[in-house]
LODOZA-515190 format. One record per residue (C-alpha): residue number from 1; x, y, z. Coordinates in Angstrom, 2 decimals. Layout:
<nodes>
NODE resi      xx      yy      zz
NODE  NUM       X       Y       Z
...
</nodes>
This chain:
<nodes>
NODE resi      xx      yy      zz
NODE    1   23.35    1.14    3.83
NODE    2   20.82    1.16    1.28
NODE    3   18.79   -1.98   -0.25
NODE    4   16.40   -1.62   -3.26
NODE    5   13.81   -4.12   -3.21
NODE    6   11.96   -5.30   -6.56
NODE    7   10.27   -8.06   -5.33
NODE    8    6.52   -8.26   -4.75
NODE    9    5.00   -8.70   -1.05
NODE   10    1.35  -10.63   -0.46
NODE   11   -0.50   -9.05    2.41
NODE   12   -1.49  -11.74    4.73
NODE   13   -5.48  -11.16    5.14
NODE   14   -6.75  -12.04    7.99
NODE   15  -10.41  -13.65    8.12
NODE   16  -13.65  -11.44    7.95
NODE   17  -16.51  -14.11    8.83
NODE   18  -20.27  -12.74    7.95
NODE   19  -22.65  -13.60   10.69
NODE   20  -26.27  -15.43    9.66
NODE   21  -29.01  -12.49   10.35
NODE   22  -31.68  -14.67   11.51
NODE   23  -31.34  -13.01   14.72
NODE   24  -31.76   -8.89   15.04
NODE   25  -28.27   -7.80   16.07
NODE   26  -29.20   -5.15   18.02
NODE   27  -31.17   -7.28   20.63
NODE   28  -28.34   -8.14   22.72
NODE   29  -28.71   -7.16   26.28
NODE   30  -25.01   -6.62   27.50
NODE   31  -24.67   -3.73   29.65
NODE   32  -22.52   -1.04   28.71
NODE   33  -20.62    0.76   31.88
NODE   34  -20.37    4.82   31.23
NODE   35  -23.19    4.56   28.93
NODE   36  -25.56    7.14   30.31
NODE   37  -29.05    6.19   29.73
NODE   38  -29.52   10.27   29.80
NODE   39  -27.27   10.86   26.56
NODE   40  -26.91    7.87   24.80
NODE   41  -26.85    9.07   21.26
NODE   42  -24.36   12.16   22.50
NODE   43  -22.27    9.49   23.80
NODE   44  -22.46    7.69   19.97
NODE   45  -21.60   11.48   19.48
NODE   46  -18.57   11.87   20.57
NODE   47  -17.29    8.45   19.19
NODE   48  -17.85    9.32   15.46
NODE   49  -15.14    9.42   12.48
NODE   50  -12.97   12.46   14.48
NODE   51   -9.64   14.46   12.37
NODE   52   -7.81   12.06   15.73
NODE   53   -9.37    9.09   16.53
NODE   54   -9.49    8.30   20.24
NODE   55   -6.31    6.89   20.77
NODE   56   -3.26    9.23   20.34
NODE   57   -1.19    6.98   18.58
NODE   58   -3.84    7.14   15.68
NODE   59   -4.72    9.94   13.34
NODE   60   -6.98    9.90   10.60
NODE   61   -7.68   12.93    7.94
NODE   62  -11.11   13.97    8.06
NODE   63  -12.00   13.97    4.64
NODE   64  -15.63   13.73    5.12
NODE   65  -16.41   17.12    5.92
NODE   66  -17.44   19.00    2.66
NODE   67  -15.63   22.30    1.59
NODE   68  -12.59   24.24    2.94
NODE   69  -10.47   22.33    5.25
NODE   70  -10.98   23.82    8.53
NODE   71   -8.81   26.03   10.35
NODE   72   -9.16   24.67   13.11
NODE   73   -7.62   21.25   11.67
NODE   74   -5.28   22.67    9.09
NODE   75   -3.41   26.27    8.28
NODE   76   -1.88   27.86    5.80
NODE   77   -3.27   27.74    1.97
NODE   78   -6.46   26.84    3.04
NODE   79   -8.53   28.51    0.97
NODE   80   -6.68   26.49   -1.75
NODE   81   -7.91   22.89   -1.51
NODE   82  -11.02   21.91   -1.61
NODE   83  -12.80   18.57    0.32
NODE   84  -15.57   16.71   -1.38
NODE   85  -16.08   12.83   -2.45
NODE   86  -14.26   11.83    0.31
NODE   87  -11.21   13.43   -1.02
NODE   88   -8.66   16.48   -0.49
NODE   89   -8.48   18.52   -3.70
NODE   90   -6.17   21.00   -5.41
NODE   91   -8.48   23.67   -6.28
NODE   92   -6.49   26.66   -7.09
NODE   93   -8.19   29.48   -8.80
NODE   94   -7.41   29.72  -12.41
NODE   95   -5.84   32.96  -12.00
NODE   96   -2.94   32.32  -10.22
NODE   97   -0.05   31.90  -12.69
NODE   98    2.35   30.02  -10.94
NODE   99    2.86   28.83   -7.16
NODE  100    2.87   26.42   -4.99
NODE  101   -0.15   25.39   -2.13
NODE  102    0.71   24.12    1.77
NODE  103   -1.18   23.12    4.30
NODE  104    0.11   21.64    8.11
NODE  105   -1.51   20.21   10.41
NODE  106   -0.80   18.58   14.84
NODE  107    0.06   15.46   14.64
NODE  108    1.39   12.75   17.31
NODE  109    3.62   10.18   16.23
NODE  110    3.79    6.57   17.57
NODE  111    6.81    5.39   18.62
NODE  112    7.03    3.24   15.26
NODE  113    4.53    4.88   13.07
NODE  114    3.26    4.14    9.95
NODE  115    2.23    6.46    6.97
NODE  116   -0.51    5.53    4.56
NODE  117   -2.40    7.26    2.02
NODE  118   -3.58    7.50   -2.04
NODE  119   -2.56    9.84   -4.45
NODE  120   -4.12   10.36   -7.30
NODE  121   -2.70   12.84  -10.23
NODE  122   -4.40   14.19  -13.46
NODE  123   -1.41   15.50  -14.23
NODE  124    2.22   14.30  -15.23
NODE  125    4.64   15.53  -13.12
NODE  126    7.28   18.10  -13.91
NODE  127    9.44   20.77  -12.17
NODE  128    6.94   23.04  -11.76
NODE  129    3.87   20.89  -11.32
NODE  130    4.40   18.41   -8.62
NODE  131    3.25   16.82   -4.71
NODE  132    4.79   16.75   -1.47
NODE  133    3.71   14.97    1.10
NODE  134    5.27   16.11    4.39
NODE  135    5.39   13.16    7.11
NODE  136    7.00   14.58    9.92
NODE  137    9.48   16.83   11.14
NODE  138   12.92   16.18   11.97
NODE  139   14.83   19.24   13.26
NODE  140   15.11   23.47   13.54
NODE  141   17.24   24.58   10.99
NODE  142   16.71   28.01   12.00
NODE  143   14.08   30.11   13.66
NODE  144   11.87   29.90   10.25
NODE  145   12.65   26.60    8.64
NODE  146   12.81   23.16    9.57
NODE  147   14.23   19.68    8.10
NODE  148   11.56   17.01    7.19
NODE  149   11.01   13.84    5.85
NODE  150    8.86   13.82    2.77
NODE  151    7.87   12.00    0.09
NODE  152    7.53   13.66   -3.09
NODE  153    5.65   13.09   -6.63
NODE  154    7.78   14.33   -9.07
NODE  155    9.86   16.44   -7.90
NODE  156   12.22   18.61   -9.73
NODE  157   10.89   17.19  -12.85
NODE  158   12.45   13.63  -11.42
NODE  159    8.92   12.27  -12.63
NODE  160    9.61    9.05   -9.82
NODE  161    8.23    8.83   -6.43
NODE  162   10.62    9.37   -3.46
NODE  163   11.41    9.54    0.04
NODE  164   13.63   12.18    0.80
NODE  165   15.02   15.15    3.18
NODE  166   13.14   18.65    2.28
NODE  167   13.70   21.98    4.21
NODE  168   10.56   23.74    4.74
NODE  169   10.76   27.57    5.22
NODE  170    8.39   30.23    6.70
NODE  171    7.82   32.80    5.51
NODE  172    7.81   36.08    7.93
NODE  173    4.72   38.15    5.55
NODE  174    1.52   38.11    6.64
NODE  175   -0.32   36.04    5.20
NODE  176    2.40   33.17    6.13
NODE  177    3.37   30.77    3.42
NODE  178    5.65   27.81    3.12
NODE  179    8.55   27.20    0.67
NODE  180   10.24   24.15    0.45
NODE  181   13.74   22.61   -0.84
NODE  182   15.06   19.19   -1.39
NODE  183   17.95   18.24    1.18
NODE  184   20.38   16.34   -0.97
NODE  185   19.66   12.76   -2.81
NODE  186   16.36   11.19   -2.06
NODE  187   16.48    8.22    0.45
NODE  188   14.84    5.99   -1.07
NODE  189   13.40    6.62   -5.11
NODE  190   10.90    3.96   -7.09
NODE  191   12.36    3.41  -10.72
NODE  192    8.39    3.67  -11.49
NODE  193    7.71    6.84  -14.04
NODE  194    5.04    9.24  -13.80
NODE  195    4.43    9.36  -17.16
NODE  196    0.56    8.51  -16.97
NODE  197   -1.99   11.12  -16.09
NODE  198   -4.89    9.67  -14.11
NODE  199   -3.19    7.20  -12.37
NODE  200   -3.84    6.58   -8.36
NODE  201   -0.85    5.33   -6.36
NODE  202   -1.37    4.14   -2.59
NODE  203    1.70    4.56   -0.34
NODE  204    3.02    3.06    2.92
NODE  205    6.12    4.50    4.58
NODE  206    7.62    2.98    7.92
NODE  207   10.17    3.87   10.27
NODE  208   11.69    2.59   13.64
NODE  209   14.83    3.65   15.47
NODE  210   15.90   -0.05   15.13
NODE  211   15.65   -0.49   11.30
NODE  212   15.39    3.48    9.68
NODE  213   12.93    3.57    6.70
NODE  214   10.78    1.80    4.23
NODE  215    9.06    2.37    1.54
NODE  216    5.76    0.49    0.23
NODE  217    3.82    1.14   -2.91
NODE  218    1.47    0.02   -4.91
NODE  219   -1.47    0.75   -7.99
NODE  220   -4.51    0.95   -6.62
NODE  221   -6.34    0.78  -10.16
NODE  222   -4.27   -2.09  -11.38
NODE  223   -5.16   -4.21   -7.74
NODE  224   -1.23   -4.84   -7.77
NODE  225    0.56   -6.72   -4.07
NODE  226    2.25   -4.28   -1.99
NODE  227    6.14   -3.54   -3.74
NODE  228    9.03   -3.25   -0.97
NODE  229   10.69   -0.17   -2.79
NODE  230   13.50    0.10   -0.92
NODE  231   15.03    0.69    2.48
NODE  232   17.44    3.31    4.00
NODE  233   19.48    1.96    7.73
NODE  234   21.54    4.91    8.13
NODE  235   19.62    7.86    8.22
NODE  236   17.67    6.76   11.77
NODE  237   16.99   10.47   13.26
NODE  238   14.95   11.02   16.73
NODE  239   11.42   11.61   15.75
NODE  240    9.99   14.86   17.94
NODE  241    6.49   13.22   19.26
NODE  242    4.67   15.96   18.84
NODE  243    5.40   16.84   15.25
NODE  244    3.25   18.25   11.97
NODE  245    1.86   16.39    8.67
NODE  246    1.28   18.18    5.12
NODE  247    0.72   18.71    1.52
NODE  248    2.44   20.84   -0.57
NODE  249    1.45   21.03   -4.44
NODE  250    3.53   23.53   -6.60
NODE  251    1.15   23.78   -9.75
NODE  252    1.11   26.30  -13.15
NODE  253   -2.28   28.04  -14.38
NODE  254   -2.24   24.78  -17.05
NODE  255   -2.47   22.71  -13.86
NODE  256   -3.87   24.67  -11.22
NODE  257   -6.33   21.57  -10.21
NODE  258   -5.26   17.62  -10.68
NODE  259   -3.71   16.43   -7.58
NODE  260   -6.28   14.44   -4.93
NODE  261   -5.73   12.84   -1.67
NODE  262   -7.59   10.06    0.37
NODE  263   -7.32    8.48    3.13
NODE  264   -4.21    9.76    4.81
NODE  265   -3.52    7.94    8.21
NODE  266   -0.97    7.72   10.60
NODE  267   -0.56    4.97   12.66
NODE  268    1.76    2.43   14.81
NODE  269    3.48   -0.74   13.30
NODE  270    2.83   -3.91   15.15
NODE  271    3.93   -7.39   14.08
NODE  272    0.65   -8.24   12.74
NODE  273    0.79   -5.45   10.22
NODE  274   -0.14   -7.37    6.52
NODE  275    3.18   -5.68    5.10
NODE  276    5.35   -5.42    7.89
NODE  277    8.43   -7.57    7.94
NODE  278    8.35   -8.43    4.21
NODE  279    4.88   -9.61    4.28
NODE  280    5.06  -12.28    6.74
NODE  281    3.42  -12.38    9.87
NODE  282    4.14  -14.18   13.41
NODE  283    0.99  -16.23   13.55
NODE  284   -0.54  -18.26   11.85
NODE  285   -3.76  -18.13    9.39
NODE  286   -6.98  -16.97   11.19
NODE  287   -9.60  -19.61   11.72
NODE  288  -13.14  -19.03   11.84
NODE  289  -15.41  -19.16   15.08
NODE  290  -18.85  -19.47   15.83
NODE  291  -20.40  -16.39   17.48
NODE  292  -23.17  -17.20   19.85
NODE  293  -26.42  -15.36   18.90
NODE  294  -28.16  -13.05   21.17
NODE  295  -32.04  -13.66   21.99
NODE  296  -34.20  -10.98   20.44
NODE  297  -36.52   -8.72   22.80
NODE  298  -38.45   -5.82   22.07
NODE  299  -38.00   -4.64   18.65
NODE  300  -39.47   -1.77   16.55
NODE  301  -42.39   -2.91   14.20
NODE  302  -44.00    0.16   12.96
NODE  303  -43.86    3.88   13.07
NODE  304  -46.61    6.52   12.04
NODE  305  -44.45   10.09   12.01
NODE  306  -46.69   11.55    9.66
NODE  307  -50.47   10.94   10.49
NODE  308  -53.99   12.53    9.23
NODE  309  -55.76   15.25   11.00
NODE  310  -57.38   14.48   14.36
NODE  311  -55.11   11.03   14.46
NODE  312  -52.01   11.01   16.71
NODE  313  -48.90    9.39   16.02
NODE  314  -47.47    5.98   17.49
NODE  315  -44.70    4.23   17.60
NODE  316  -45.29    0.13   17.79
NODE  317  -43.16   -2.33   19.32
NODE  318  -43.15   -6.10   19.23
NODE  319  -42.18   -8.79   21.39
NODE  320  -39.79  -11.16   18.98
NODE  321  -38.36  -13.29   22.18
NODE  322  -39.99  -16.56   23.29
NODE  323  -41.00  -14.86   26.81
NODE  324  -42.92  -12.09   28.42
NODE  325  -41.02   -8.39   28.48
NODE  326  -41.67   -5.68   30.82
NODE  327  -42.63   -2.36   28.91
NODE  328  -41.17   -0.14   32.00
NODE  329  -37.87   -2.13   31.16
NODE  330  -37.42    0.15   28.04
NODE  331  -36.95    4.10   26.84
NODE  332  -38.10    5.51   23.60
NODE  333  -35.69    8.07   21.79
NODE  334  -36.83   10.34   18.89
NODE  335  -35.61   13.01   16.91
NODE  336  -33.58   14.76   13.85
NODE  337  -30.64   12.72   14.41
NODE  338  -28.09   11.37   17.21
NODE  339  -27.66   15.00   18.58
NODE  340  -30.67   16.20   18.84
NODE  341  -33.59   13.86   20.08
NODE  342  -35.59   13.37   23.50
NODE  343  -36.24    9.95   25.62
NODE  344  -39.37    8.86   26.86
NODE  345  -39.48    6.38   29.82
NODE  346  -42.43    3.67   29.14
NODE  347  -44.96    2.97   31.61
NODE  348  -45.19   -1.00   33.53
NODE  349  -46.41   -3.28   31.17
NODE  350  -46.16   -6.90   30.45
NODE  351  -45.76   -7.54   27.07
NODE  352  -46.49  -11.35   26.20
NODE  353  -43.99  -13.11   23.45
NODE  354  -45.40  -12.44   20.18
NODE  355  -47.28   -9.67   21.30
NODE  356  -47.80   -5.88   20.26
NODE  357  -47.93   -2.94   21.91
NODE  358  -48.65    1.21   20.57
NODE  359  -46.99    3.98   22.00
NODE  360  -49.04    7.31   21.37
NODE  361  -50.20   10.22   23.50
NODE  362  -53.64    9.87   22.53
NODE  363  -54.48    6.12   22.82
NODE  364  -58.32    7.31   22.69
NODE  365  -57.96    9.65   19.25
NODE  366  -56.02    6.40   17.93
NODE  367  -58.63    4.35   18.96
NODE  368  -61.33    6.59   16.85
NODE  369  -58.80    7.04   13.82
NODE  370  -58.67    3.09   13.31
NODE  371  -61.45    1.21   15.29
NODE  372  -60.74   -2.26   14.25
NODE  373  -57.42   -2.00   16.05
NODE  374  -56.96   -3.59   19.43
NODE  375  -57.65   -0.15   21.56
NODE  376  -56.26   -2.97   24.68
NODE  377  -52.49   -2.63   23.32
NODE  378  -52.53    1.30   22.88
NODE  379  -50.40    2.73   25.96
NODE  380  -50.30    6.37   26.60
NODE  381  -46.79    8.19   27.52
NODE  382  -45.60   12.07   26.20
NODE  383  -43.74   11.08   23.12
NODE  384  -41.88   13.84   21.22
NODE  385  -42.84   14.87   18.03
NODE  386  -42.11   12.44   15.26
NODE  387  -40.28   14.58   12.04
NODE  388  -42.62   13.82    9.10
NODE  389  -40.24   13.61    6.61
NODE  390  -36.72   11.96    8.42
NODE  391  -35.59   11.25   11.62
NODE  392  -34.21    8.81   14.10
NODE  393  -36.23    6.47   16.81
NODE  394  -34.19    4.13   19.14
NODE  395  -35.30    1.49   21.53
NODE  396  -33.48    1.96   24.90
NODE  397  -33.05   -1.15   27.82
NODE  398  -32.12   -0.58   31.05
NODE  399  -30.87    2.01   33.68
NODE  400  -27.80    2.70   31.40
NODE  401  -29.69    3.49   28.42
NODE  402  -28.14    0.22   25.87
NODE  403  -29.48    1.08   22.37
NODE  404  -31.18   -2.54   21.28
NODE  405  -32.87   -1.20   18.04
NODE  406  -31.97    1.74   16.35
NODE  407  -33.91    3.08   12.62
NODE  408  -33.36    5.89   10.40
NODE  409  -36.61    6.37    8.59
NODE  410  -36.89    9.06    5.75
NODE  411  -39.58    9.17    3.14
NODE  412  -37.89    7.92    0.43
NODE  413  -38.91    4.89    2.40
NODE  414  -42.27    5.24    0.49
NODE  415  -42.93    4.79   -3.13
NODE  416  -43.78    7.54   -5.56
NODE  417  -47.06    8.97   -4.92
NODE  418  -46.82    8.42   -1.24
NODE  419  -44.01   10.79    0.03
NODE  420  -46.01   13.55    1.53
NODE  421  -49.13   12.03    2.33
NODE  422  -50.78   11.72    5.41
NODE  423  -51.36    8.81    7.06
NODE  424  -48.99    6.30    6.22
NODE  425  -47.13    4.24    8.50
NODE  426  -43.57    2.69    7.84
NODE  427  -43.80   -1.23    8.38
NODE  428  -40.97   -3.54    9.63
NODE  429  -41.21   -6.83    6.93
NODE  430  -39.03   -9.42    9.01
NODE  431  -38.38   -9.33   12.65
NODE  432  -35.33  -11.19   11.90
NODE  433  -33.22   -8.96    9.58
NODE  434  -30.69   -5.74   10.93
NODE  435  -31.86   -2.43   10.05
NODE  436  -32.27   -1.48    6.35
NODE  437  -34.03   -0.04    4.18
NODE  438  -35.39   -3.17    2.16
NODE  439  -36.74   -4.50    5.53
NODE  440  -39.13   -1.29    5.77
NODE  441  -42.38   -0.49    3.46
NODE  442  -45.18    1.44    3.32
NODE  443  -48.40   -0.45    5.06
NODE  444  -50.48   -2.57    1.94
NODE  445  -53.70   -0.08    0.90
NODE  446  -55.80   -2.82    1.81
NODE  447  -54.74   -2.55    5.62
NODE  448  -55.75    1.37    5.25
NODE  449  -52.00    1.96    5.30
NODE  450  -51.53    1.24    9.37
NODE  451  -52.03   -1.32   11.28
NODE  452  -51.58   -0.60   14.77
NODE  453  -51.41   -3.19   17.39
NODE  454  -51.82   -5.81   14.39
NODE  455  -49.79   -8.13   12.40
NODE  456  -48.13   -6.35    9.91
NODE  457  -49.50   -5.97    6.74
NODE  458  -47.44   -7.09    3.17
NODE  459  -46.11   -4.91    0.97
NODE  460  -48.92   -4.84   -1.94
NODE  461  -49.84   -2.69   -4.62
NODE  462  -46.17   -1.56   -5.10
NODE  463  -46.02   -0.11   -1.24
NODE  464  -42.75   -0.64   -0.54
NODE  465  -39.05    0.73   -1.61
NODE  466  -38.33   -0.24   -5.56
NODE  467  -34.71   -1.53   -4.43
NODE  468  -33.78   -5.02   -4.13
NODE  469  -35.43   -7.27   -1.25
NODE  470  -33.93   -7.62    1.44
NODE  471  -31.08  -10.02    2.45
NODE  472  -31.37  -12.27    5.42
NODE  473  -27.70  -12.77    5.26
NODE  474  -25.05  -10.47    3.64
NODE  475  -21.78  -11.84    3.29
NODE  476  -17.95  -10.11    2.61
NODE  477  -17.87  -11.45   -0.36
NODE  478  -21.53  -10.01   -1.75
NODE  479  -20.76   -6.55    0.13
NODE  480  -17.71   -6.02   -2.30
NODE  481  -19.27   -7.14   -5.01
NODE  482  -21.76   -4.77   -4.23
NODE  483  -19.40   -1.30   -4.09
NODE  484  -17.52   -3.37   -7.13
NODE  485  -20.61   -2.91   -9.05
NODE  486  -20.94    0.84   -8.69
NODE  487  -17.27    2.11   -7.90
NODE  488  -18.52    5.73   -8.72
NODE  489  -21.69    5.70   -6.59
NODE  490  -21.55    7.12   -3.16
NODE  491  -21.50    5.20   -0.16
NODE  492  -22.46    6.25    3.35
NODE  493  -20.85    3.99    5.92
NODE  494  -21.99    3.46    9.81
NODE  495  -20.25    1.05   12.31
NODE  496  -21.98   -0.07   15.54
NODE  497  -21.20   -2.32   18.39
NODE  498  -24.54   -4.58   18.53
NODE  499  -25.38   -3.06   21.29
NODE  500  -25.95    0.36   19.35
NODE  501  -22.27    1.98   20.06
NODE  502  -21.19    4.28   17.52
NODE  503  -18.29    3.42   16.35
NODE  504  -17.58    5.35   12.89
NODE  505  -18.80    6.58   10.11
NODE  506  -18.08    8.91    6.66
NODE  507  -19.00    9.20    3.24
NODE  508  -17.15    8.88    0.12
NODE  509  -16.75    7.31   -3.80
NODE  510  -17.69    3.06   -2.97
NODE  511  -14.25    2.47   -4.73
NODE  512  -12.37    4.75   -1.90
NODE  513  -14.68    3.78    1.21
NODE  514  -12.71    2.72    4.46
NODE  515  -14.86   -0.30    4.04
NODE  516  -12.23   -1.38    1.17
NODE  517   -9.54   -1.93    3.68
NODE  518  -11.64   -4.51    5.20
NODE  519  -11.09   -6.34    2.16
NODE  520   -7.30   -7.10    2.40
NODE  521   -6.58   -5.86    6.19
NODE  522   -9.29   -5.98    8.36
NODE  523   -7.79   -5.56   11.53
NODE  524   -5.32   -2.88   10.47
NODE  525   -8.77   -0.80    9.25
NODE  526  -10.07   -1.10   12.81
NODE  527   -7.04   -0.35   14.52
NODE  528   -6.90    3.35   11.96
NODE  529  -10.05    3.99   13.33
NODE  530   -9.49    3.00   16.89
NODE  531  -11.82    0.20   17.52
NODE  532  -10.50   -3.32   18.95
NODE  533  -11.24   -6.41   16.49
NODE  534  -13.08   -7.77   19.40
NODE  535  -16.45   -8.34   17.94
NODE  536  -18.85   -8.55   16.51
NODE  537  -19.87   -5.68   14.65
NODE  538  -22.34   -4.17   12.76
NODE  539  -21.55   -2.66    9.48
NODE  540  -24.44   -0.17    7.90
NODE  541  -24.05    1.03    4.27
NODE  542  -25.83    3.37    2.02
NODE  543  -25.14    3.46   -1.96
NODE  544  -26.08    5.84   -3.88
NODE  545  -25.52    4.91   -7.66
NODE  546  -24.81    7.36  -10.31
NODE  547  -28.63    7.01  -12.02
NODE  548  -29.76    8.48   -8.54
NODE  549  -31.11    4.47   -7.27
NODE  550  -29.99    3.31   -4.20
NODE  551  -29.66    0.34   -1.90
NODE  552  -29.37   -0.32    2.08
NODE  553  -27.46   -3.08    3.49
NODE  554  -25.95   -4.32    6.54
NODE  555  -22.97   -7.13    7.09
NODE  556  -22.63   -8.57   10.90
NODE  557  -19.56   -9.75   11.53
NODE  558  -16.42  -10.22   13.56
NODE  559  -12.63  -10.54   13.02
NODE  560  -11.16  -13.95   14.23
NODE  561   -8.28  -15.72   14.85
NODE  562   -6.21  -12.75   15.91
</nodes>
């Protein structure tokens, strides 16, 4: 039995609540079991944006990694797409007349899985330029072909989107390729026409052995509800587990570029899904909760990576908590980035509350370089060498290594003039706001550009980053108003536990960021990526706008009332 379905379905959104910064939120001092205090940032590692996230029931396309899909991911036509932006490309070389393009890739399906992607086409469809996206297989036809489930963009010069049986063939030449075939009417078929080039269209196809398949889509430029195309009850085949996912494009040499594909995810249904079940959901609206703020410790407070001649370089901390810290307490981890640094154990030392102390290994040559600093806070332990230009430096508690602070500094901290000089050290501006860039600036001129073991100095004399000030508090609403304002700039995402777990991160256009889901289905985008709702959570971002200017900012927060 079929039923087509014109009616328009609301996603239920559940609550994203934006924490108040006025406390760092990497300060908190839970313990983290299996957290080796010897690898830390491998650990962080291992838990970044994979092809499969870390459950098996979820798998995500890496679209982050620039260039040829890699064969060790994908096979076939390769050498034929192209990633960049975020994005899988057709990128067929001119010269080829006519053909078509395949890749397949391992996939494992849920026991009620869900496929989700965006499509866009500079094209309109016809019978020889068209997509197919290949969710899963159902059956051997025969030692070289098989029967799958795919949904197709125009195929046979249908110009409609549709669900549908397609035989896929191998090829026995080497190199292999992949033909493919439609198996007879399409399942399910949107009366929308692809008559528009340019156009981007975000689809959601379900399936269960209890109810067969459905078909979701919607606009993405236009902002449209999710549209319940249509369903189909009878065909309800045994999915293998262990099954494949792929693109086919059959283009022309007039059209040998045009299609492009984000975001592609498989995942399982559950019953709080924002479109499952007709767009209602079993419980009710999410209500907001207070989150309980952690007391601040030892935080980061300056950094000197690139000094003068005869002058060492330090790394000072500062005691933002209302009692007395023990130095010995803490690690210090430097390097390039999260897989290559080296930890330094701190010697015993109480540290009073609102008190400073200088990491170097030559508190005597610092001493001499700036005598009107307190030589009494300067300890001495073998810290590795500080990259002048970029790098990373984490604050470590505890036998198990918990990250508590974390920075990314890179010159473009400093303002023009000042990026390969000597001598001047990187300033934290408000104990009390998350890592970013706005919270970071060049020591004033008249502090000699350091002041170690001091009170900061302010950022005078235009010494700190030209971008906007920093923001004590960053809510949902100001973060998409933010990527809203530059939907062509770049955006550079990280996710973090507070207490410094990697969670994700990946790059792409601010208009096609994972950080969009958040928007309208928080917990589903958590869930793609692996990570429980439980919070809270730090989000990191990076924009780069088109004029080259960019901007830092970070958004605490938790999902609640799930």
């Amino acid at each position: 039995m079929r039923r087509i379905h014109g009616q328009h379905v609301r996603p239920v959104m559940t609550a994203l609540m934006a924490i108040d910064h006025r406390h760092p939120a990497c300060s908190e001092q839970t313990q983290l079991p299996m957290y080796s205090y010897r690898y830390p940032f491998l650990y962080l590692l291992l838990l970044t944006f994979l092809p499969i996230c870390a459950s098996a029931q979820v798998w995500q396309a890496d679209f982050f990694t620039e260039g040829t899909p890699m064969e060790k991911h994908w096979r076939y036509d390769r050498g034929l797409y192209h990633i960049s932006g975020g994005a899988l490309h057709l990128a067929v070389p001119k010269e080829h007349a006519r053909g078509s393009a395949s890749i397949i890739t391992n996939v494992t399906l849920p026991a009620a899985p869900v496929w989700r992607g965006q499509v866009k086409m500079d094209l309109i469809p016809t019978a020889y330029n068209h997509a197919t996206i290949l969710l899963c297989a159902i059956k051997a036809l025969d030692t070289q072909s098989y029967e799958y489930v795919a949904l197709d963009f125009g195929q046979g010069g249908q110009q409609h989107i549709s669900l549908r049986r397609v035989k896929v063939e191998r090829s026995g030449g080497n190199p292999a390729y992949l033909t493919l075939s439609p198996l007879g009417r399409p399942l399910i078929s949107s009366p929308a026409v692809l008559n528009v080039s340019g156009r981007r269209w975000e689809y959601d196809v379900r399936y269960s052995s209890e109810g067969g398949w459905q078909l979701y889509l919607r606009e993405a430029d236009r902002e449209q509800e999710w549209e319940l195309i249509g369903e189909e009850e009878d065909f309800r085949p045994t999915l293998p587990e262990k099954n494949t996912f792929g693109i086919s494009c059959t283009f022309t040499s007039t059209h040998h570029t045009g299609w492009h594909f984000r975001q592609l995810r498989i995942y399982p249904a559950s019953e709080t899904d924002p479109i499952g079940d007709e767009g209602t959901s079993p419980h009710p609206d999410p209500v907001p909760t207070p989150i309980p703020q952690p007391k601040s410790g030892l935080l980061l407070s300056e950094i000197m990576p690139h000094p003068k001649a005869d002058c060492p370089e330090y790394i000072e901390l500062y005691n933002a908590s209302d009692a007395p810290c023990e130095l010995g307490d803490y690690a210090l981890a430097a390097g390039r980035d999260g897989s290559s640094y080296k930890i330094t154990p701190l010697p015993l030392r109480s540290i009073p509350a609102g008190s400073y102390i200088v990491i170097t290994k030559d508190p005597d040559a610092l001493a001499r370089a700036y005598p009107n600093a307190p030589r009494e806070v300067f300890v001495k332990a073998s810290l590795p060498r500080l990259l002048n230009q970029s790098g990373l430096i984490g604050l470590l508690l505890g036998d198990d290594g918990l990250v508590v602070d974390l920075l990314h500094y890179d010159s473009s901290l400093l303002p023009k003039g000042m990026k390969s000089k000597a001598g001047i050290a990187l300033e934290r501006k408000d104990y009390q706001v998350v890592e970013e860039a706005g919270n970071w600036h060049a020591a004033a001129r008249s502090a000699g550009f350091a002041t170690p073991g001091q009170k900061n100095s302010s950022a005078e004399e235009g010494g700190g980053n030209q971008d906007d000030t920093p923001l004590k508090r960053l809510s949902d609403e100001e973060l998409f108003t933010l990527l809203d304002s530059s939907p062509d700039g770049e955006c550079h995402f990280t996710l973090y536990r507070l207490t410094g777990e990697l969670l994700a991160r990946g790059t792409s256009l601010a208009r096609d960021s994972w950080i969009q889901s958040l928007r309208t289905m928080p917990a589903e985008a958590l869930r793609i990526i692996g990570v429980s709702a439980e919070g809270p959570l730090l989000l990191h971002i990076k924009l780069t706008r088109p004029d080259g200017t960019h901007i830092e900012r970070s958004l605490l927060f938790r999902i609640v009332g799930l």
